[in-house]
PLY file of the C-alpha trace (Angstrom):
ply
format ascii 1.0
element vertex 117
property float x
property float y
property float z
element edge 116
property int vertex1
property int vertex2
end_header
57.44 9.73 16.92
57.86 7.86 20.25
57.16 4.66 19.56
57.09 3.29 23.08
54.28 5.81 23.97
52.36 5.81 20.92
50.50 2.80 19.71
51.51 1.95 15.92
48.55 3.31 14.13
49.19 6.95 15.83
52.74 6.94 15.09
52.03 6.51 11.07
49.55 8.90 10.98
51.76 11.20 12.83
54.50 10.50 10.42
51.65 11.22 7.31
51.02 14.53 9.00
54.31 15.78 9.12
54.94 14.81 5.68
52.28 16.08 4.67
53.23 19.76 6.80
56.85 19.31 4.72
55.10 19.34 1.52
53.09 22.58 2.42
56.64 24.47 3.72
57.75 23.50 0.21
55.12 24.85 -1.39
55.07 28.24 0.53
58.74 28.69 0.32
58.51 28.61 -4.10
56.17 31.95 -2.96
57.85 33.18 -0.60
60.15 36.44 -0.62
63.53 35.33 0.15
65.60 36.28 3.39
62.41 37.75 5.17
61.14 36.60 8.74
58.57 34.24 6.92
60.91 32.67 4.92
63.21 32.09 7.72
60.47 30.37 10.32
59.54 28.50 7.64
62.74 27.03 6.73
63.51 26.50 10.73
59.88 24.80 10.97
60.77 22.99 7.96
63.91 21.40 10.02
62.48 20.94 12.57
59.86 18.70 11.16
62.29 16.96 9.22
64.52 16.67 12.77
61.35 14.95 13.94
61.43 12.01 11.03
65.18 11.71 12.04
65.93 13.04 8.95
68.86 15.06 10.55
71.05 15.54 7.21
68.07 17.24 5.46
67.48 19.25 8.53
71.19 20.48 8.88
71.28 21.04 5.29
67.34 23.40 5.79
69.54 24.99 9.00
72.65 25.97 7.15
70.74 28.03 4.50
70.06 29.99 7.48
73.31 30.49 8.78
74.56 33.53 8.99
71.88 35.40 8.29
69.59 38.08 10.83
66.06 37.98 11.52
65.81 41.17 14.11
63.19 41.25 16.61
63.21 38.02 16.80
64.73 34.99 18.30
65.23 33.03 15.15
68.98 32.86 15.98
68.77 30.86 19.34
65.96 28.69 17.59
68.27 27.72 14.90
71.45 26.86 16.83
69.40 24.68 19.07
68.01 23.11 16.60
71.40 22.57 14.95
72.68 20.92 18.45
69.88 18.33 18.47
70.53 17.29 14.63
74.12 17.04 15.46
73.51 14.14 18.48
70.90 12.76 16.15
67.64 13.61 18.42
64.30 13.38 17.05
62.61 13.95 20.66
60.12 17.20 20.73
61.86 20.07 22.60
59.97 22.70 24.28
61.83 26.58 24.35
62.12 25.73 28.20
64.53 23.26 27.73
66.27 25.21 24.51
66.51 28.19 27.32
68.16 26.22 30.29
70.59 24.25 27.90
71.36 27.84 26.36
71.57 29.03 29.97
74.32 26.20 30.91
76.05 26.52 27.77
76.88 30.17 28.50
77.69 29.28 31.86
80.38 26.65 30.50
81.63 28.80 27.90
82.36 31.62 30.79
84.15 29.58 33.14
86.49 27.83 29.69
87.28 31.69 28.92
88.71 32.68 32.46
90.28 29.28 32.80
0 1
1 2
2 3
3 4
4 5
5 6
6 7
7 8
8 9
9 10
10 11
11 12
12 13
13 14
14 15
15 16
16 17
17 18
18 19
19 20
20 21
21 22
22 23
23 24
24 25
25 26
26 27
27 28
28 29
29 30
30 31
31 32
32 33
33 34
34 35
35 36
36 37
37 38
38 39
39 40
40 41
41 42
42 43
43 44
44 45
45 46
46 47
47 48
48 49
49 50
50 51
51 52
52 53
53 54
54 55
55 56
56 57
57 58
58 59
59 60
60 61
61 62
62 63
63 64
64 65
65 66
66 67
67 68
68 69
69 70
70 71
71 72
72 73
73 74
74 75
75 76
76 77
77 78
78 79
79 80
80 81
81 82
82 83
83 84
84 85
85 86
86 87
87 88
88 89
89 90
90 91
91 92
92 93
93 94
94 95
95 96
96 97
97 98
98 99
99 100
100 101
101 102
102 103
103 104
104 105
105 106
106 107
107 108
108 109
109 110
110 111
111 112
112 113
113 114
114 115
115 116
């Protein structure tokens, strides 16, 4: 989704794909058992593809069914708040878990230092 990088023919069959990946989330979440691990990735995958067509609304709206809710053993939680953070300043860039890491990393670091000051 970068259009400077990507000449136009790649970017609307990248577009195609991920449409087409929404469509299959859809259809495997009508299966699937609700509130289990499965059902959560999917619905996180599900934003983020639709975070990647800078359809941030729709994503926040796939991230808030999630709110709230635990997924143990895994780190669904820290997926889903970053993911939240990137709809909310409207970025469709791809993130790596590197970057969600550090920016968790310096976010706990800021929230420290507001709480003893």
């Amino acid at each position: 989704l970068r259009e400077i990088e990507k000449p136009v023919g790649e970017i609307a069959k990248l577009k195609e794909d991920l449409e087409l990946a929404l469509a299959n989330f859809d259809a495997y979440l009508v299966e699937a058992v609700e509130n289990s691990v499965e059902w959560g990735f999917t619905h996180y995958l599900r934003a983020e593809v639709l975070r990647r067509l800078s359809r941030f609304d729709e994503a926040e709206r796939a991230l808030a069914r999630l709110r709230g809710m635990k997924f143990p053993g895994t780190d669904l939680g820290r997926f889903i708040k970053y993911q939240r953070k990137l709809c909310l300043r409207k970025d469709p860039a791809p993130r790596g878990i590197g970057k969600m890491k550090k920016e968790s990393f310096l976010t706990s670091i800021g929230d420290f230092f507001r709480r003893l000051f």
